[in-house]
N, C-alpha and C positions, 0 to 999 in steps of 0.2 A: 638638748637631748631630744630625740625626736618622740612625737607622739606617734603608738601601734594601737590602732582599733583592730577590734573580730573581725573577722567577714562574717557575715551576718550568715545565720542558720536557715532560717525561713524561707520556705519555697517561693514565696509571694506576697509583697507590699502591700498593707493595703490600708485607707486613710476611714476614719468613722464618720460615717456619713448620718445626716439627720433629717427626720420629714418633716416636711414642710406643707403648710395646709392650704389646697387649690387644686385647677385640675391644669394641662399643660393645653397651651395654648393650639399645640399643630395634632396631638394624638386621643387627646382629650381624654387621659388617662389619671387616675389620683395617684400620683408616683413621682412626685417632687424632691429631691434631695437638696439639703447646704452642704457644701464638706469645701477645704483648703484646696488649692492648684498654682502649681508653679507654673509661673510664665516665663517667658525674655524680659518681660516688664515689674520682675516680682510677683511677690505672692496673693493671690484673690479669692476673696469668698463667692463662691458662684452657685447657683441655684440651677439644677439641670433635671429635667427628666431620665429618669432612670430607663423607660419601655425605649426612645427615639434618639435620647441624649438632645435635645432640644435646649437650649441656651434662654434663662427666662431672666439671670441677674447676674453682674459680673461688678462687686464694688472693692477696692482694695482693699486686701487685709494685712495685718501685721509687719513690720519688716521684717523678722525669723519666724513667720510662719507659725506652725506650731511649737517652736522653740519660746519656754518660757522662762526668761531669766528675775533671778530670785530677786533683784531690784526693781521692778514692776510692780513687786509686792507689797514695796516698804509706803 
């Protein structure tokens, strides 16, 4: 039997992003973010300037991203 999801209501996606303490290396602003990003490559934790979007870290994250399954737990 086939699985039916909503169509999502929300005007606009959007992932929680976290500061991060430094200044950015090309705008020299204190506006650091961590938050998740889908690649071609899978999913990464990346550290980006919020003022320039300047690229400070890019290490892998999760295989489902923020998908958390209840066996991770146990």
């Amino acid at each position: 039997m086939p699985v039916h999801f909503r169509r999502p209501t929300d005007r606009h996606l959007f992932v929680e992003r976290t500061q991060v303490d430094g200044d950015c290396p090309a705008c020299r602003r204190h506006e650091l973010h961590r938050y998740p990003v889908l690649c071609e490559d899978g999913w990464f934790d990346v550290v980006k300037c919020a003022h320039c979007l300047t690229s400070i870290s890019r290490q892998p994250g999760p295989k489902l991203g923020p998908v958390e399954l209840l066996s991770d737990f146990l």
